[in-house]
Steps between C-alpha positions, in 0.01 A plus 500: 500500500719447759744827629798277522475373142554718236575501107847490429500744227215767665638543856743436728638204685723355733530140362433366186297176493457426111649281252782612245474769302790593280383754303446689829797371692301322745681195658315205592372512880509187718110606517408494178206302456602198273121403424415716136146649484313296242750280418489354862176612566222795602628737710380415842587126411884644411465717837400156680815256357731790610361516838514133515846492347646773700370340831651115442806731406702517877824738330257766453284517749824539661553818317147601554552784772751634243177608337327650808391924429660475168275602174545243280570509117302315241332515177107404550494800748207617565342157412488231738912302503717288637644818699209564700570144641821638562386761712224361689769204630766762517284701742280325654590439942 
């Protein structure tokens, strides 16, 4: 488990990184990983399209050093997700 990814609904956060959730009031982040588990795949072949996606994506790796120290939101916390991604681009250099 990574210390800047956390689950939404257990811990605090500084950015939320997750799809919609209405019946919490969560807003869809520009992070949110668009690949569903199962549907799309297992999870570390999900957790591979994302990376893939999110790097041939130039308007947010832009807005990757937003995400630099932050803890970051998401459901799958503590499993493996698209957040810890996230972070390890966020902070790595």
């Amino acid at each position: 488990m990574s210390r800047w990814v956390v689950h939404c609904k257990k811990q605090k956060y500084d950015v939320y990184v997750g799809r919609a959730v209405s019946r919490s009031g969560l807003k869809a982040s520009v992070w949110g990983n668009p690949f569903i588990l199962g549907k799309d795949g297992t999870r570390e072949e999900v957790m591979a399209k994302y990376r893939a996606w999110l790097l041939a994506n130039p308007a947010l790796l832009e807005k990757l050093p937003d995400l630099k120290g932050k803890v970051l939101g998401c459901w799958c916390a503590p499993e493996a997700c698209h957040g810890d991604i996230l972070a390890e681009l966020a902070n790595s250099g």
